[in-house]
N, CA, C and O atoms as CSV, one atom per row, in Angstrom:
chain,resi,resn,atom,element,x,y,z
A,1,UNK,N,N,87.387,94.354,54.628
A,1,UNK,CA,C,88.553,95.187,54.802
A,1,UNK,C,C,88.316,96.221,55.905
A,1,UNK,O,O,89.191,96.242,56.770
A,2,UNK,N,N,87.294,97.088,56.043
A,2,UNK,CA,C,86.996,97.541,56.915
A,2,UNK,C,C,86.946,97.189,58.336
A,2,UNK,O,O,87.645,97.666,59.230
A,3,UNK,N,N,85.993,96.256,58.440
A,3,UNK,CA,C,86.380,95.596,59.737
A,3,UNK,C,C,87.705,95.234,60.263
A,3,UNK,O,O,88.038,95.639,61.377
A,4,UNK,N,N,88.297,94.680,59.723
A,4,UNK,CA,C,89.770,94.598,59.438
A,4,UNK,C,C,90.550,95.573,60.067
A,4,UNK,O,O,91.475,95.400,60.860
A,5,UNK,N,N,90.179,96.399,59.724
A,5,UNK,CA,C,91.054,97.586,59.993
A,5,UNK,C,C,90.376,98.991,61.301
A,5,UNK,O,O,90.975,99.971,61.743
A,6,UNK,N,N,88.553,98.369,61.654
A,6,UNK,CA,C,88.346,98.968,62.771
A,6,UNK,C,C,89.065,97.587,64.167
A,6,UNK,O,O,89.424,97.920,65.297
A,7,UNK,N,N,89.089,96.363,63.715
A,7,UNK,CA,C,89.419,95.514,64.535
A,7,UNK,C,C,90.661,95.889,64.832
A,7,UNK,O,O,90.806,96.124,66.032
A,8,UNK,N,N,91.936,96.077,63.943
A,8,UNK,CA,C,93.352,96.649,63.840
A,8,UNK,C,C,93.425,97.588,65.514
A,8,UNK,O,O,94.045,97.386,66.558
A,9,UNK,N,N,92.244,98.866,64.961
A,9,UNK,CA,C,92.381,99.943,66.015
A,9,UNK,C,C,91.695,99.506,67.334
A,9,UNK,O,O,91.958,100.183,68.328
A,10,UNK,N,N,91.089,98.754,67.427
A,10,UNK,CA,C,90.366,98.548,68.695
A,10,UNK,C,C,91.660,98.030,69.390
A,10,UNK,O,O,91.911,98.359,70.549
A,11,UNK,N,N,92.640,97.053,68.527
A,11,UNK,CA,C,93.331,96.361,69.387
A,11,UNK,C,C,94.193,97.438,70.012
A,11,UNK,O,O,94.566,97.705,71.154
A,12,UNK,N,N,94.349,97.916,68.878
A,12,UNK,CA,C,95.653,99.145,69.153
A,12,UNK,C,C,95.279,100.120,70.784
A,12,UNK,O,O,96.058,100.169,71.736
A,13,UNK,N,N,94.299,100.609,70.738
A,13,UNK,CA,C,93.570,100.934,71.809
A,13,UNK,C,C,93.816,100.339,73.156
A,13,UNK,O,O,94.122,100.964,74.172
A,14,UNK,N,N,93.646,99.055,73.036
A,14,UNK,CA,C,93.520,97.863,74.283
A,14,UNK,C,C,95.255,97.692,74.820
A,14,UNK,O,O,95.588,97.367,75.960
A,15,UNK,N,N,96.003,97.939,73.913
A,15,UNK,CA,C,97.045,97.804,74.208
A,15,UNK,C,C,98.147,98.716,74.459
A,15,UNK,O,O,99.259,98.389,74.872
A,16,UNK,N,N,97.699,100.018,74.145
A,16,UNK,CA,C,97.732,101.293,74.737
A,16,UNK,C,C,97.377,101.539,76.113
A,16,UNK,O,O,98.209,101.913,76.939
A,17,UNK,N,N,96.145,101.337,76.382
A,17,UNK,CA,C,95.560,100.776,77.790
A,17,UNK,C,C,96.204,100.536,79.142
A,17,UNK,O,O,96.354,101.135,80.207
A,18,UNK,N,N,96.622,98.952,78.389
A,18,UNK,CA,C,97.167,97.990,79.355
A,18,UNK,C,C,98.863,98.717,79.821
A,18,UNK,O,O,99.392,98.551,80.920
A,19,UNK,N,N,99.559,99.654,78.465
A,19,UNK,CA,C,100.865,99.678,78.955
A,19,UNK,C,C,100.945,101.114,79.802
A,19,UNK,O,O,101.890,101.653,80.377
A,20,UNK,N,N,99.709,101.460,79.652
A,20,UNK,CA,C,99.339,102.762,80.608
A,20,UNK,C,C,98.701,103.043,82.126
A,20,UNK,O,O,98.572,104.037,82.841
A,21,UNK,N,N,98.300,101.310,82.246
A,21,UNK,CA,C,97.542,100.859,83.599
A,21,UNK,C,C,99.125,101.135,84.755
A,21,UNK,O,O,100.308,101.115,84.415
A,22,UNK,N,N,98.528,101.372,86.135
A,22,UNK,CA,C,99.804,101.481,87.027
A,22,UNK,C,C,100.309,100.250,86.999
A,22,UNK,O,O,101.530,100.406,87.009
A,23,UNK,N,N,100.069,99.154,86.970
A,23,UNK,CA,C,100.641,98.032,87.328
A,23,UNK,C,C,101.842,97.723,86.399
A,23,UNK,O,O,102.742,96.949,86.725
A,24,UNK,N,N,101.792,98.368,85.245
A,24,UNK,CA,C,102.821,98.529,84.046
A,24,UNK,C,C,103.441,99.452,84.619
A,24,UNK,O,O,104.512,98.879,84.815
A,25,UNK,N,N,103.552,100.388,85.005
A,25,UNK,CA,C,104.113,101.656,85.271
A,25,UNK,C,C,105.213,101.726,86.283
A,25,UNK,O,O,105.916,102.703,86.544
A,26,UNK,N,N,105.261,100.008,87.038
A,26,UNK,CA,C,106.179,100.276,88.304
A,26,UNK,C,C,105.780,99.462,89.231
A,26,UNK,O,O,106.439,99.412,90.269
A,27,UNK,N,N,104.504,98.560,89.058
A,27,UNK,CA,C,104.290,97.659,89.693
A,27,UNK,C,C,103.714,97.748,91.300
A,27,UNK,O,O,103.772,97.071,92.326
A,28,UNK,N,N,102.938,99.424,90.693
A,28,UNK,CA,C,102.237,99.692,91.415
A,28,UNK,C,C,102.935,100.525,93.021
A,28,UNK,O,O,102.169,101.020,93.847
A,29,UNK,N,N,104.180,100.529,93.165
A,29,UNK,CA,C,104.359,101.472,94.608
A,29,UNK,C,C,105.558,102.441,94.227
A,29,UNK,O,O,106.181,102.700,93.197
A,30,UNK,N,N,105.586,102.895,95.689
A,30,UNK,CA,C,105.990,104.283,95.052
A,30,UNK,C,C,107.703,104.599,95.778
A,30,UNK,O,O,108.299,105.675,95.827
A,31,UNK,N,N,107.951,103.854,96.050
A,31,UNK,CA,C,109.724,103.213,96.624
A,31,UNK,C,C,110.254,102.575,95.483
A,31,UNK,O,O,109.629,102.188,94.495
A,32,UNK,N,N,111.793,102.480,95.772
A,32,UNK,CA,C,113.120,102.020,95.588
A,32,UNK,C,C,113.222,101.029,96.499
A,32,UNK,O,O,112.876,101.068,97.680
A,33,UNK,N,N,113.863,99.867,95.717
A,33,UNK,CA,C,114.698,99.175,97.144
A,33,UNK,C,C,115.717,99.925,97.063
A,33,UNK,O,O,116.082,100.897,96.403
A,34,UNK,N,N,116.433,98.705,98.574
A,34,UNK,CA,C,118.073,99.739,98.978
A,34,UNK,C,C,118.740,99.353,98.168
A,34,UNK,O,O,119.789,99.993,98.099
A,35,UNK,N,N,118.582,97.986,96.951
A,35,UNK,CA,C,119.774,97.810,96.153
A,35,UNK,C,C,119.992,98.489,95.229
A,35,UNK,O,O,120.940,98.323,94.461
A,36,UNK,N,N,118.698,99.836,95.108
A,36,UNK,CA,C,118.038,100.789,93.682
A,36,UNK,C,C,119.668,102.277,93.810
A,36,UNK,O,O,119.987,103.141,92.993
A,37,UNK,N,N,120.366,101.875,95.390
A,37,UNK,CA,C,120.952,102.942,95.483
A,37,UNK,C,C,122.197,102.881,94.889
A,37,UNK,O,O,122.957,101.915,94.963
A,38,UNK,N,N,122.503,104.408,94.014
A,38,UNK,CA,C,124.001,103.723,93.136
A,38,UNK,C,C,125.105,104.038,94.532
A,38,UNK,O,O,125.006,104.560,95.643
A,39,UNK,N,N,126.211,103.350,93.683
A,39,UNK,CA,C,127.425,103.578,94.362
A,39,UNK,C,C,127.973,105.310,94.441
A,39,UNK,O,O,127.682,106.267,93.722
A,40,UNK,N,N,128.623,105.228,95.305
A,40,UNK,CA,C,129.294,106.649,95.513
A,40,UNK,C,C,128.170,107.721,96.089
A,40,UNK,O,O,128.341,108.926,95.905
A,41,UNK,N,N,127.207,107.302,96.675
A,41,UNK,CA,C,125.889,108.174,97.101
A,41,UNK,C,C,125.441,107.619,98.267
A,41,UNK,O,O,125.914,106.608,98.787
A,42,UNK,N,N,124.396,108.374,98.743
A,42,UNK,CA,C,123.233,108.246,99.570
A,42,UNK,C,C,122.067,108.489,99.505
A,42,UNK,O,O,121.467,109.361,98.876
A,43,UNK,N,N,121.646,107.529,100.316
A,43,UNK,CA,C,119.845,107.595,99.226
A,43,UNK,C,C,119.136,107.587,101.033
A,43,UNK,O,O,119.514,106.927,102.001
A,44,UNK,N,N,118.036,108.579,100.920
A,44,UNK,CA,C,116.979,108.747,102.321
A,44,UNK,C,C,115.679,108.239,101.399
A,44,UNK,O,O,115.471,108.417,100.199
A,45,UNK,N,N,114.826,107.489,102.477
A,45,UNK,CA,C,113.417,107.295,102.569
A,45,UNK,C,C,112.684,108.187,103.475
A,45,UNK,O,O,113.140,108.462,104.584
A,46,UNK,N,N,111.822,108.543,103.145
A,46,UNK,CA,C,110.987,109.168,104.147
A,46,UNK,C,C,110.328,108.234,105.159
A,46,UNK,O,O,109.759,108.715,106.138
A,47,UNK,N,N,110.354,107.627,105.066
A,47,UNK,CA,C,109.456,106.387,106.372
A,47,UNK,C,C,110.734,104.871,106.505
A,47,UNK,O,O,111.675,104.451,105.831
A,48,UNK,N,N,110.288,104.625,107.315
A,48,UNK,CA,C,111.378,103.418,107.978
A,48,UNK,C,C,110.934,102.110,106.864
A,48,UNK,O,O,110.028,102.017,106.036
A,49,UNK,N,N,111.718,101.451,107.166
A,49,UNK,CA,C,111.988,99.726,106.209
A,49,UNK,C,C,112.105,100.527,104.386
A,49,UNK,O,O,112.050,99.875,103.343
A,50,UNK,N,N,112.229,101.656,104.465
A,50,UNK,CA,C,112.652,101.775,102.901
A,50,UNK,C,C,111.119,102.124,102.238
A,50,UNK,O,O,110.748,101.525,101.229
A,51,UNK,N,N,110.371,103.022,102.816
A,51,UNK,CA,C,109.099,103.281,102.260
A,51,UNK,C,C,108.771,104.366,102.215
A,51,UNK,O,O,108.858,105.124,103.181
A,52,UNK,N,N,108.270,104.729,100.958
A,52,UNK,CA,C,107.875,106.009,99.947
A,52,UNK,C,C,109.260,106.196,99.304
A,52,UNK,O,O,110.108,105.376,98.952
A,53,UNK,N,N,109.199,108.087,99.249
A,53,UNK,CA,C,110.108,108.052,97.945
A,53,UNK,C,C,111.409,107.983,98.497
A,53,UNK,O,O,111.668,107.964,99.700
A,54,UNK,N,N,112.091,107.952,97.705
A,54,UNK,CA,C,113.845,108.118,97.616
A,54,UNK,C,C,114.135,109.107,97.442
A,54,UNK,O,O,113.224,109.885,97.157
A,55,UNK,N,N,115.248,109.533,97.495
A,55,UNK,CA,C,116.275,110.824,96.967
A,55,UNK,C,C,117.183,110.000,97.228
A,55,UNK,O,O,117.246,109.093,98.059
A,56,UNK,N,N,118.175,110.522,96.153
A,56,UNK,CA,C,119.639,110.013,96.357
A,56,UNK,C,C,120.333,111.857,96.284
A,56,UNK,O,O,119.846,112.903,95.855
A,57,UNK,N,N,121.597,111.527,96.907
A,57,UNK,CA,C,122.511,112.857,97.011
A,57,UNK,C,C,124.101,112.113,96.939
A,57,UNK,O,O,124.827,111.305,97.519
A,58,UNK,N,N,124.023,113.114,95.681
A,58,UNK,CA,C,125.832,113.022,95.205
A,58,UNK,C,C,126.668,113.714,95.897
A,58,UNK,O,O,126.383,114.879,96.174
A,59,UNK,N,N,128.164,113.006,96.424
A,59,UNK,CA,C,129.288,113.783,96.572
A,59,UNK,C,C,128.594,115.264,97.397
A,59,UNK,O,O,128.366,116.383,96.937
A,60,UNK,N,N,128.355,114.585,99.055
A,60,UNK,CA,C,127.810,115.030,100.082
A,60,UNK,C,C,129.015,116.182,100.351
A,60,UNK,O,O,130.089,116.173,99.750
A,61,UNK,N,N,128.677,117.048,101.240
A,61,UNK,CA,C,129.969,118.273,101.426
A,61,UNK,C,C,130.003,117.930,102.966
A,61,UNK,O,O,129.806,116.834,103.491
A,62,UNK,N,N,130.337,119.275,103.627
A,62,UNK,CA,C,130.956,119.120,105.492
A,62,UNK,C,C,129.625,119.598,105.755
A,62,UNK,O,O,129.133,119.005,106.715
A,63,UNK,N,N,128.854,120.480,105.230
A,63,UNK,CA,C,128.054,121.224,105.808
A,63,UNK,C,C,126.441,120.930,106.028
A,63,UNK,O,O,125.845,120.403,105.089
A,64,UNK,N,N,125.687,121.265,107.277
A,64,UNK,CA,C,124.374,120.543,107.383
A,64,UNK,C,C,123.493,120.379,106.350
A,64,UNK,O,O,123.321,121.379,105.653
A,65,UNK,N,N,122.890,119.390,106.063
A,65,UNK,CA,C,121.816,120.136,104.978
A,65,UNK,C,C,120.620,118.996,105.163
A,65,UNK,O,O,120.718,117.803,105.447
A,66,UNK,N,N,119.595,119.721,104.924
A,66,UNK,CA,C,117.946,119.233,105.681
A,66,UNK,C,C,117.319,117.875,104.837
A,66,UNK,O,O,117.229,117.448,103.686
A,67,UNK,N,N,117.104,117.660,105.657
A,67,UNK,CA,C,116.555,115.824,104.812
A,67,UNK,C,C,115.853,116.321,103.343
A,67,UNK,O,O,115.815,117.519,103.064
A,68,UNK,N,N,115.482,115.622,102.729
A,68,UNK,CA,C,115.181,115.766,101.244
A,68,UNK,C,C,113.587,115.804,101.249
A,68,UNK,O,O,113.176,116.457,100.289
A,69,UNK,N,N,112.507,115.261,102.104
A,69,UNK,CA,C,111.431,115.387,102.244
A,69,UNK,C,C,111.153,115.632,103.642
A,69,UNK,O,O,110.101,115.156,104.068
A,70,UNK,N,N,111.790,116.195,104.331
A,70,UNK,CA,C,111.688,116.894,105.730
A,70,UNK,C,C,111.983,116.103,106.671
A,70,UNK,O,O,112.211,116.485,107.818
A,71,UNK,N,N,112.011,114.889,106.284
A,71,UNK,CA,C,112.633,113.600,107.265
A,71,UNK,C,C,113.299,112.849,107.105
A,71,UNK,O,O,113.874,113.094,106.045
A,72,UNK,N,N,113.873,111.387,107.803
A,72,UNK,CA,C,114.541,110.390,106.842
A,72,UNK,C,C,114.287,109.676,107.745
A,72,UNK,O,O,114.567,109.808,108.936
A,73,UNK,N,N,113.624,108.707,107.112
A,73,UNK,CA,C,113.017,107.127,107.839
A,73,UNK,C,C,114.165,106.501,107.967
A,73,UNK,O,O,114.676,106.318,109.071
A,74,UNK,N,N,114.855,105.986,106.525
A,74,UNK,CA,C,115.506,104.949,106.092
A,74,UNK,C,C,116.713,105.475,105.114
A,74,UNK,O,O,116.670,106.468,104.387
A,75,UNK,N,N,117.955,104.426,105.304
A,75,UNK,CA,C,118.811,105.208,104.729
A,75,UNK,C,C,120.039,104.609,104.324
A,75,UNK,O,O,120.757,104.233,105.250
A,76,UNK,N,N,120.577,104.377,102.812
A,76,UNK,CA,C,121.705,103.262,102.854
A,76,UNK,C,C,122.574,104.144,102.281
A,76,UNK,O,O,122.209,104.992,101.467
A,77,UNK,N,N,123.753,103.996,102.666
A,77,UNK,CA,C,125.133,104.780,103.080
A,77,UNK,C,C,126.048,104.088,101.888
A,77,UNK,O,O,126.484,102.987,102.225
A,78,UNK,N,N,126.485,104.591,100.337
A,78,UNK,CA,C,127.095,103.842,99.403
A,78,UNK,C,C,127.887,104.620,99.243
A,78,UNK,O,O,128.516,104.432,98.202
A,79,UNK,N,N,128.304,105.801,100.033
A,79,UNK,CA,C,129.859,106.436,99.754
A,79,UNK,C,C,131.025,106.021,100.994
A,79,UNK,O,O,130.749,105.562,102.102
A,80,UNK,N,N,132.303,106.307,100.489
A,80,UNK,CA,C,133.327,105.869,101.426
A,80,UNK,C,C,133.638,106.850,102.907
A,80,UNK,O,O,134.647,107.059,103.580
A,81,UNK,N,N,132.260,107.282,102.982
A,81,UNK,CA,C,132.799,107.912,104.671
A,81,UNK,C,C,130.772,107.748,105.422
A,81,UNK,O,O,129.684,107.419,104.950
A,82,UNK,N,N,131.293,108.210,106.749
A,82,UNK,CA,C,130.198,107.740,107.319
A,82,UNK,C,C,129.132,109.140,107.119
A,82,UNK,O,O,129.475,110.258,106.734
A,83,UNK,N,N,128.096,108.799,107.412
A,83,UNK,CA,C,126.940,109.843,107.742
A,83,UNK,C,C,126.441,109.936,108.498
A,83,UNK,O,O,125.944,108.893,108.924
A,84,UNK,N,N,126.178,111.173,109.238
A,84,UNK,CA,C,125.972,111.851,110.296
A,84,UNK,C,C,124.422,112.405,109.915
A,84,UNK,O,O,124.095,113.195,109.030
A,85,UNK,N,N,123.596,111.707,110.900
A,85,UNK,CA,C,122.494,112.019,111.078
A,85,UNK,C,C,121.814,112.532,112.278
A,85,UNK,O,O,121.840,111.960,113.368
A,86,UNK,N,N,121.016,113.978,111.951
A,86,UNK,CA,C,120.426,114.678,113.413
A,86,UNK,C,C,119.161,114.727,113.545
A,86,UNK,O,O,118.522,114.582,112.503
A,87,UNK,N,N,118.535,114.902,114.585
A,87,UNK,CA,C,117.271,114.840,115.151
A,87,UNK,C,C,116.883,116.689,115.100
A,87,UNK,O,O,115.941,117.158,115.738
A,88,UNK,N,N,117.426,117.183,114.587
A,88,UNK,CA,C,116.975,118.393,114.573
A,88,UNK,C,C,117.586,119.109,113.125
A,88,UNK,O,O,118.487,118.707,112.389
A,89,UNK,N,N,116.878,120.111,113.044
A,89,UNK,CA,C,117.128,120.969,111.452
A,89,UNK,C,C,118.080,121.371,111.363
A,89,UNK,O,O,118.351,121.503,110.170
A,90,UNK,N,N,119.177,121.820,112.255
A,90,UNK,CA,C,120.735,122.459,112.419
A,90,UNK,C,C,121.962,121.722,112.976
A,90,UNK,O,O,122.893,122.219,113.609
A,91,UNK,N,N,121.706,119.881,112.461
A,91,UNK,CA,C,122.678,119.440,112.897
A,91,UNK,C,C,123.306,119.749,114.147
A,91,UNK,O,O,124.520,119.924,114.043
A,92,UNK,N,N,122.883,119.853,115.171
A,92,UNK,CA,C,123.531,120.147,116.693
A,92,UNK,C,C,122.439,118.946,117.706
A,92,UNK,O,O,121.951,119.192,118.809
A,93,UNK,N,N,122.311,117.800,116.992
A,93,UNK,CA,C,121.692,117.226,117.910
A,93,UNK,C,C,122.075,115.520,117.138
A,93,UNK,O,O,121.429,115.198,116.141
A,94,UNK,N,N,123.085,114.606,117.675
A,94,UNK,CA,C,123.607,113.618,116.541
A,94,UNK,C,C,122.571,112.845,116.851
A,94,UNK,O,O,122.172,112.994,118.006
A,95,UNK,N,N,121.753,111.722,115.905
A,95,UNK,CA,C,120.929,110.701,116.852
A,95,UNK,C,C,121.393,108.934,116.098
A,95,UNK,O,O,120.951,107.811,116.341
A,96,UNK,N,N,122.456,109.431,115.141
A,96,UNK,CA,C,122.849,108.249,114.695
A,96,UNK,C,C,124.095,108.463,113.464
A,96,UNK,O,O,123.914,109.364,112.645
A,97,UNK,N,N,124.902,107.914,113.404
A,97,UNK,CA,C,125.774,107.287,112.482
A,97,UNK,C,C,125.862,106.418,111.483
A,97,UNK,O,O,126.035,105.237,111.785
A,98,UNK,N,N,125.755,106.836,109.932
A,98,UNK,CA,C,125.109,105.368,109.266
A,98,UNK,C,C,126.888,105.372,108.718
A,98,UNK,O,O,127.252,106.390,108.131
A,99,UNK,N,N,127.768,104.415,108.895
A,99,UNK,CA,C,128.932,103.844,108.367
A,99,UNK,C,C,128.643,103.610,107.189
A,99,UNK,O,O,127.559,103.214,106.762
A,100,UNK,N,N,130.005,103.944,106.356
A,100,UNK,CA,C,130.250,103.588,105.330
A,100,UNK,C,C,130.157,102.620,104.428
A,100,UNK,O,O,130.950,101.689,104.574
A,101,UNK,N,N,129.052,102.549,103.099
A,101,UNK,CA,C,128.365,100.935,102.757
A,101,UNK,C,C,127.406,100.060,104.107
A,101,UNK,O,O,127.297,98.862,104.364
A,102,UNK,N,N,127.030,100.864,104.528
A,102,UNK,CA,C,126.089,100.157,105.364
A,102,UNK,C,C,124.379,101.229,105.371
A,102,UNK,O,O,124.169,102.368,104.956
A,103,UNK,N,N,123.675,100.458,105.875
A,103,UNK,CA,C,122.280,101.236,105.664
A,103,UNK,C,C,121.515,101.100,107.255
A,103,UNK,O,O,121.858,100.415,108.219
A,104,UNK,N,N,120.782,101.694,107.149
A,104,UNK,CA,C,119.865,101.534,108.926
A,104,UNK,C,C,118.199,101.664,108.293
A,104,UNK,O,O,117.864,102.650,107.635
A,105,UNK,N,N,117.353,100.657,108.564
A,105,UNK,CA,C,115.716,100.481,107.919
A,105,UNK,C,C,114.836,101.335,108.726
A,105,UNK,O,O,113.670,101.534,108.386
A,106,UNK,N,N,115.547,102.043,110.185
A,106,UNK,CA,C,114.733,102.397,111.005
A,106,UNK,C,C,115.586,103.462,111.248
A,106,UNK,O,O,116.684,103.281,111.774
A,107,UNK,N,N,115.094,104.802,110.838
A,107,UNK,CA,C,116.267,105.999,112.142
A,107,UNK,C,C,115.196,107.095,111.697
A,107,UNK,O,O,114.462,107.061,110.709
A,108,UNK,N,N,115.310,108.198,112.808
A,108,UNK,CA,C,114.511,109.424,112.778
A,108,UNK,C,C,115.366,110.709,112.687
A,108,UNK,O,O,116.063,111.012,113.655
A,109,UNK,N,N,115.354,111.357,111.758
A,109,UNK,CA,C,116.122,112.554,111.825
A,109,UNK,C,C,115.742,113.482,110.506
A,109,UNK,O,O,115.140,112.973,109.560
A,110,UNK,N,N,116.051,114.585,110.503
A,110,UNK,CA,C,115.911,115.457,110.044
A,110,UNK,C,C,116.594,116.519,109.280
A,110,UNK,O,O,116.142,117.419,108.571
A,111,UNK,N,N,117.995,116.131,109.656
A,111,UNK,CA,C,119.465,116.725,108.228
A,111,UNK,C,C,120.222,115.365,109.147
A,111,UNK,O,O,120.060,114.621,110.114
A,112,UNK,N,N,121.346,115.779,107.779
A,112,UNK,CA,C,122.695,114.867,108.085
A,112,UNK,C,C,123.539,115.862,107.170
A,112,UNK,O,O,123.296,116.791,106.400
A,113,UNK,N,N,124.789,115.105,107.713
A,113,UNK,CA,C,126.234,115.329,106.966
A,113,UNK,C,C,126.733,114.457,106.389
A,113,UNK,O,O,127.817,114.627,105.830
């Protein structure tokens, strides 16, 4: 009976383990795909092709506001107007346009609208 029941906990242990290893956790990286982005939003990557983290931002306003990790690699566009993306911190410098439901894997900038 004993054994029994240190065997019980060993397993219990092992399988605690395994659902705590990273590879359980997310499969190991540290991105979203672009299909991870909901509707009615916009979601920035910090690095191009959709790599590292995400942010998504709800129900965007008129006014500048600074990338979410100081940059934006990558970027898919799931609300009904376009986004205005700048190469500088005060929006006075445009370096791209991401249209409405559409995304860009490669752009450099630093706020949008």
């Amino acid at each position: 009976m004993r054994k029994r029941i240190m065997a019980g906990i060993a397993s219990g242990f092992f399988i605690v383990g395994a659902l705590a290893s990273p590879a359980a956790a997310g499969g190991g990286h540290d991105h979203d795909d672009p299909e991870d982005c909901p509707y009615n939003a916009v979601c920035f990557w910090e690095h191009k092709h959709f790599e590292g983290d995400m942010s998504i931002r709800w129900n965007p306003g008129t006014e500048c506001d600074k990338a979410p990790d100081g940059k934006i690699g990558s970027v898919v566009n799931n609300l009904h107007q376009d986004v205005w993306l700048y190469s500088d911190w005060d929006c006075d410098n445009v370096t791209e346009v991401v249209e409405a439901h559409s995304w860009d894997a490669k752009v450099h900038a630093h706020s949008w609208i």
